[in-house]
C-alpha positions in Angstrom: 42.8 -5.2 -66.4 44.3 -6.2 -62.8 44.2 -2.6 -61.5 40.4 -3.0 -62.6 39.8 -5.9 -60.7 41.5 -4.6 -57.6 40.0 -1.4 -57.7 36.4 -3.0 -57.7 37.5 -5.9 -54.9 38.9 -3.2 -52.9 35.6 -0.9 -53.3 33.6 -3.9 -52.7 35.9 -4.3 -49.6 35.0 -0.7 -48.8 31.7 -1.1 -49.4 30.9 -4.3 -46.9 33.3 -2.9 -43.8 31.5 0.6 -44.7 27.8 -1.9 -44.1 29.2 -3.3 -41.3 29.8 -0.1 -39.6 26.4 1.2 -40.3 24.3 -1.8 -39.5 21.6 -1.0 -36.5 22.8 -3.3 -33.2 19.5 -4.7 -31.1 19.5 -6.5 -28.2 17.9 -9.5 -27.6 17.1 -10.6 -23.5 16.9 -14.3 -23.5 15.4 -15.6 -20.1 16.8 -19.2 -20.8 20.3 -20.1 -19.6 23.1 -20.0 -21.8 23.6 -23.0 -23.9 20.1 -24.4 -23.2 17.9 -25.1 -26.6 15.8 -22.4 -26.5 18.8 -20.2 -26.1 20.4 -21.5 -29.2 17.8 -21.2 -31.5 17.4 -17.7 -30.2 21.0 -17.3 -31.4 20.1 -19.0 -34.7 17.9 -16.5 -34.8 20.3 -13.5 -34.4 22.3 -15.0 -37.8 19.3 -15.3 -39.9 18.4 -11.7 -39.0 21.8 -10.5 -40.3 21.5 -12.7 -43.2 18.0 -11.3 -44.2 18.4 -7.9 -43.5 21.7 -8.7 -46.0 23.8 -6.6 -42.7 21.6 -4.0 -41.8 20.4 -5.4 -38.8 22.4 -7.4 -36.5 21.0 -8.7 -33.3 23.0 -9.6 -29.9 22.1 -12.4 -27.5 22.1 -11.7 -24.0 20.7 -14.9 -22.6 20.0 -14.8 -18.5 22.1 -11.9 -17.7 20.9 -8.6 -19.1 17.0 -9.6 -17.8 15.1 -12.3 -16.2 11.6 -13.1 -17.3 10.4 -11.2 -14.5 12.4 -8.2 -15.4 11.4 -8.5 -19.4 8.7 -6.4 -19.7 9.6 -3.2 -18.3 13.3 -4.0 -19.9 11.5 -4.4 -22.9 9.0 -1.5 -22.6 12.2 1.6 -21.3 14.7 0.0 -24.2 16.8 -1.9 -21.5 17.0 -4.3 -24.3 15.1 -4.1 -28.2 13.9 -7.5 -27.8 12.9 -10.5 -25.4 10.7 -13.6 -25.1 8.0 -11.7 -23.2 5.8 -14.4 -20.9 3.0 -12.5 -20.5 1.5 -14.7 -17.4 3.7 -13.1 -15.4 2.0 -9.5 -16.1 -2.0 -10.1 -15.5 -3.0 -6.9 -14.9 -0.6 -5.7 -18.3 -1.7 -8.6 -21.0 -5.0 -9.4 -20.1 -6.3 -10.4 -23.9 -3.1 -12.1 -24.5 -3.2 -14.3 -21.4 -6.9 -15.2 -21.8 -5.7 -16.2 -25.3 -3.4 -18.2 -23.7 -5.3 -19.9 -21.2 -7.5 -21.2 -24.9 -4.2 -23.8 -25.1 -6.8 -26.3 -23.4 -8.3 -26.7 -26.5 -5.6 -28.6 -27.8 -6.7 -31.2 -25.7 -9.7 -32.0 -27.3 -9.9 -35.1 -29.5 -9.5 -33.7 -33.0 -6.9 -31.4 -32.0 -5.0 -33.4 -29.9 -1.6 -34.7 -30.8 2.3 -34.5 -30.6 2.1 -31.4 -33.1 -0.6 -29.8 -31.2 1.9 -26.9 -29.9 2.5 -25.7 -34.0 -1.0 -25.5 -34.3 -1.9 -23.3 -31.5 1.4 -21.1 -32.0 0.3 -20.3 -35.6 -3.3 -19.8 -34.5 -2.7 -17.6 -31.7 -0.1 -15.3 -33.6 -2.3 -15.2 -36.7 -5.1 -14.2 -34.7 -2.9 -11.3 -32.6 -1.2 -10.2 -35.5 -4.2 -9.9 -38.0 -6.9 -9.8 -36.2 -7.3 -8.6 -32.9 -6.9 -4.4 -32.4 -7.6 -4.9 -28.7 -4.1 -7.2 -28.3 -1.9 -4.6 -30.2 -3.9 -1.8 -28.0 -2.6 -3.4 -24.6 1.2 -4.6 -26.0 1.5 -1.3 -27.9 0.3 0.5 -24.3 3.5 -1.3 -23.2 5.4 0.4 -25.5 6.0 -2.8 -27.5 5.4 -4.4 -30.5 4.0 -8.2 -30.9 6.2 -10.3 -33.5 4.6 -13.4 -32.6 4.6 -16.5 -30.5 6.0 -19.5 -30.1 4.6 -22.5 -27.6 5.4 -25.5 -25.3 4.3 -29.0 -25.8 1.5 -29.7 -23.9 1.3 -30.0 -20.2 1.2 -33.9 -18.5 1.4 -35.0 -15.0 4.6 -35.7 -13.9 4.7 -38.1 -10.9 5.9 -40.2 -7.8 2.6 -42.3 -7.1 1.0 -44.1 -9.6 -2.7 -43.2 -10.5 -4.9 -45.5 -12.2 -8.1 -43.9 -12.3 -10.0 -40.2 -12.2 -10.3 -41.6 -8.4 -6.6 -41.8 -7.6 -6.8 -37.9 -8.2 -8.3 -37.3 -5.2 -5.9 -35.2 -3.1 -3.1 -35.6 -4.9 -0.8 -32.2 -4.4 0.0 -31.2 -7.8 2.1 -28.5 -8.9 -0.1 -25.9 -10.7 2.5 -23.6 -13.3 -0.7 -20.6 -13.5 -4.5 -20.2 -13.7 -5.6 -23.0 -15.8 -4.0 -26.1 -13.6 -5.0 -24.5 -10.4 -9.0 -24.3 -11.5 -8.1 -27.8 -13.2 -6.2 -28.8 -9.9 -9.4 -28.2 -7.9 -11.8 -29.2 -10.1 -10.8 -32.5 -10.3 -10.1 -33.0 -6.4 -6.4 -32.2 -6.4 -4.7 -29.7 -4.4 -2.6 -27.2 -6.3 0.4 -26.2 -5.6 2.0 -23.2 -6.5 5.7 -23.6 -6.6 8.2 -22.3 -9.3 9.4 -24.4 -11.8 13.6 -24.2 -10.4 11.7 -25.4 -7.1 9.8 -28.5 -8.2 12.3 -30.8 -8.7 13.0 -30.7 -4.7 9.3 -30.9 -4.0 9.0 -33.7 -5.7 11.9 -35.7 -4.6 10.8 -34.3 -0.9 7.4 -35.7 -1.2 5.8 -32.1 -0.8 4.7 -33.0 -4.3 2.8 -35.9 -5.8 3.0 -34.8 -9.6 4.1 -31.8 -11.1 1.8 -30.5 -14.1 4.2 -29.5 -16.7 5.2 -29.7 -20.3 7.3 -32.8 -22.0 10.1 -31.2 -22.7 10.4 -29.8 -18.8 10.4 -33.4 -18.2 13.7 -33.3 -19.2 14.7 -29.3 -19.2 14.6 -29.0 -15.7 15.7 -33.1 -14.3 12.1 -34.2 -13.5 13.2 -37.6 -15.6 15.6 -38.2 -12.2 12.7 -38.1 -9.9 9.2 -39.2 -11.1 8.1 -42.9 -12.0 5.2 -41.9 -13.9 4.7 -39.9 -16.7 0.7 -39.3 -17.7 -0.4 -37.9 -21.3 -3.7 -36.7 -21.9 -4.5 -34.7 -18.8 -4.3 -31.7 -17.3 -3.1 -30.4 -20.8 -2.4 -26.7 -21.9 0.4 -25.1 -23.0 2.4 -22.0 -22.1 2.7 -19.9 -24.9 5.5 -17.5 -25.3 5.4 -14.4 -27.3 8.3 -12.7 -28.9 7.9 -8.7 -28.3 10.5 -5.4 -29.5 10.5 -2.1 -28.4 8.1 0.4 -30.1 10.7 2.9 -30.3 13.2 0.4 -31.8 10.8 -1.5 -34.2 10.0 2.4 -36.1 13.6 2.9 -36.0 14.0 0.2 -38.6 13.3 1.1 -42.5 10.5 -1.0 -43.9 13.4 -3.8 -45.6 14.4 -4.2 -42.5 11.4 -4.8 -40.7 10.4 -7.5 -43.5 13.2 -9.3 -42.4 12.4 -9.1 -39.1 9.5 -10.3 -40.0 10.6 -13.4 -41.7 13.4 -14.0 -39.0 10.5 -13.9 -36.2 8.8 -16.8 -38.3 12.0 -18.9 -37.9 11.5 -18.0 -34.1 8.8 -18.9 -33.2 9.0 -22.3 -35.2 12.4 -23.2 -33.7 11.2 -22.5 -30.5 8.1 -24.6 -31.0 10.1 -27.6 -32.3 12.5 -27.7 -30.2 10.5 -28.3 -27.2 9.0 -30.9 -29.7 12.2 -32.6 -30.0 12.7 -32.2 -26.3 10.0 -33.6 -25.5 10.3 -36.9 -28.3 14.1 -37.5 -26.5 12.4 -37.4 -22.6 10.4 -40.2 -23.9 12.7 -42.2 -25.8 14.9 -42.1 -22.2 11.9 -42.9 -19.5 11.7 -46.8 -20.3 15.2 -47.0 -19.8 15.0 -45.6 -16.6 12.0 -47.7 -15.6 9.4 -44.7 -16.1 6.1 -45.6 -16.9 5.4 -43.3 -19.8 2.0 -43.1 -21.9 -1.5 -42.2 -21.9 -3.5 -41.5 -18.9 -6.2 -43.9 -17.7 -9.6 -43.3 -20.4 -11.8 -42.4 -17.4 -9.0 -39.6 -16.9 -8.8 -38.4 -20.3 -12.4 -38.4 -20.7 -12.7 -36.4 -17.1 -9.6 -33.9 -18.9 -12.0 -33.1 -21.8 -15.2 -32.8 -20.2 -13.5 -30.1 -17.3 -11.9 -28.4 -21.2 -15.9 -28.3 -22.5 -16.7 -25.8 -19.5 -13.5 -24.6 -18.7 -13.3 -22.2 -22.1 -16.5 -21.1 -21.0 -15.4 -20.1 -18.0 -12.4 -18.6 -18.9 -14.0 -15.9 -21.2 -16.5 -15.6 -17.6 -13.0 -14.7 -15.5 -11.7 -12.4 -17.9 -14.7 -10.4 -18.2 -15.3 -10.2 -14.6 -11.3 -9.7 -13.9 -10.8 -7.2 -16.8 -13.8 -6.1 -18.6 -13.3 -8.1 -21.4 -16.3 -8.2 -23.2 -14.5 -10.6 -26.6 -13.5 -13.8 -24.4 -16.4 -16.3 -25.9 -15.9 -14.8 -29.9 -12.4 -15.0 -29.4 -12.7 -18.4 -27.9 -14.8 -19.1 -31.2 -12.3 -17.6 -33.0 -9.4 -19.6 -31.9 -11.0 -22.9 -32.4 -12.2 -22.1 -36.0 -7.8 -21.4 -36.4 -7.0 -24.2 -34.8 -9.0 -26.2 -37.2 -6.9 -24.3 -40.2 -3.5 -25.0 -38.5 -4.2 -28.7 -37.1 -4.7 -29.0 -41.1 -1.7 -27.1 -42.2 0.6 -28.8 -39.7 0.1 -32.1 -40.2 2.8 -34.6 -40.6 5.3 -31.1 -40.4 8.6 -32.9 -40.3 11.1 -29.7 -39.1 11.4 -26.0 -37.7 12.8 -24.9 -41.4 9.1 -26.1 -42.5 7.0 -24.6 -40.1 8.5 -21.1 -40.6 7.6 -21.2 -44.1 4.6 -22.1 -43.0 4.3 -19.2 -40.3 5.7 -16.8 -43.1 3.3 -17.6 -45.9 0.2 -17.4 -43.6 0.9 -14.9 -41.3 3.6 -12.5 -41.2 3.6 -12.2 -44.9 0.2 -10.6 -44.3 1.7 -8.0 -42.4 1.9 -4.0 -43.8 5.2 -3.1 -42.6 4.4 0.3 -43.3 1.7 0.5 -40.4 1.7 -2.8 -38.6 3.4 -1.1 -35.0 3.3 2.0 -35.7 
């Protein structure tokens, strides 16, 4: 009876080194810096692809060394690496449909979508939307020679300040850091100058004075030290959120067997939630710290807010305009409609979510279980 039980431990044993040897190794290119939060739930990621593939995938982390987000999408695209968080805004001319999707974030801002959990809604209507229902989006990333596995999204952008500003008036000439498209036309529309300045540079322009208020999300409140400089933090205005996609290879997705690809799948979910929260809880711990550091720290002035939402009313409008002028898109006002109606669905579903491990059941139910392996990429 022992030499039975040894022989099936040791061809157990056997069996699992025997999986280990023949698991398929991706690459992941993480544009965050190691040990930041992003980066860790990107390597939380990694382990529950392993786990859900039961070995045969494994996933390694590279995060701010094998590419920066400027070099992702051509990584990405020749198989420098499998996988990366691909920010589209950098590549107009390549993602056109995805960024004007993007630039819809504003929506979030209006009054029965607004909210702390805004960013959940809009990452689970956007990816539901490019995942199941929008041939022109998989057209352009598949052109790339990648595949979309969702996206995940930022809290909402705020002003960030050094002068205090207590009316729509006091916006008048204020410089004000502009992160793309959306906060430049806001910047100007509203009698602000924008400024474009990267994100590593902002700090300095605003402890310079070259800067009045940076438009950025919560969390970078925190992320990138803004907390050490600005007095004044103002929610409700310019708004917006940067959305960050998750994209593979084309080569390396069809290289996976169908099981494989469903866990994928359901590891993507976990993602794109973890990323979401996580600038969430970013965000909630930026907040709890400003008092304390004699920050003035809540909602923008009513007259501002109201200002926000009536520049957001035009603005989608506008935005479908751009596009179609810019890139021939013909889709930009029934996918704006399209987007608001999801929005609506996920404002629903996400309310009162309480963790990541809860939106990515979420994410996985609605979406990505919806998803034909056997075609979706091909």
């Amino acid at each position: 009876m022992r030499i039975t039980i040894k022989g099936i431990l040791a061809g157990a044993s056997m069996l699992g080194m025997a999986a280990a040897a023949n698991a398929q190794q991706l690459t992941f290119a993480g544009g965050w810096p190691p040990g930041s939060a992003p980066t860790r739930m990107i390597e939380d990621y990694a382990k529950a692809l392993e786990e859900y593939s039961n070995g045969e995938v494994t996933m390694k982390v590279f995060p701010l060394s094998l590419l920066s987000f400027a070099e992702v999408n051509a990584g990405v695209r020749d198989g420098i690496a499998d996988a990366a968080g691909n920010l589209t805004a950098y590549f107009p001319a390549e993602y056109p449909n995805l960024n004007m999707l993007s630039e819809f974030s504003e929506l979030v801002e209006l009054e029965q979508f607004a909210g702390e959990l805004s960013s959940t809604a809009f990452a689970g209507a956007i990816t539901e939307y490019v995942m199941l229902n929008c041939p022109d989006c998989q057209q352009e990333v598949a052109a790339q020679n990648q595949v979309y596995l969702g996206a995940g999204s930022t809290t909402s952008y705020v002003l960030q300040c050094v002068v205090p500003l207590n009316s729509a008036a006091d916006l008048e000439g204020k410089r004000i850091r502009a992160a793309g498209a959306y906060w430049a036309r806001w910047a100007e529309t509203v009698g602000a100058v924008p400024v474009s300045m990267s994100v590593n540079e902002t700090l300095e322009g605003l402890n310079q004075g070259v800067l009045d208020c940076t438009a950025s999300n919560t969390a970078d409140f925190v992320n990138f030290s803004f907390i050490d400089v600005v007095k004044y933090v103002y929610v409700g205005l310019p708004g917006a959120q940067f959305n960050v996609p998750f994209t593979i290879n084309k080569d390396s997705w069809n290289s996976l067997s169908d099981s494989a690809k469903q866990a994928m799948l359901r590891a993507n979910a976990k993602l794109m939630a973890d990323v979401t929260w996580v600038y969430i809880e970013e965000a909630r711990a930026g907040k709890e710290r400003a008092p304390g550091l004699g920050i003035e720290y809540g909602s923008a002035a009513d007259d501002m807010v109201a200002l926000n939402r009536e520049f957001i009313a035009k603005d989608k409008d506008a935005v479908a305009s751009i596009y179609k002028e810019r890139f021939g898109i013909e889709t930009g006002a029934a996918a704006a409609d399209a987007l608001n109606a999801l929005l609506v669905k996920w404002t629903d579903l996400t309310k009162g979510v309480e963790g990541g491990d809860a939106l990515a059941q979420l994410y996985e139910d609605e979406i990505f279980s919806k998803v034909d392996v056997g075609s979706y990429g091909k």
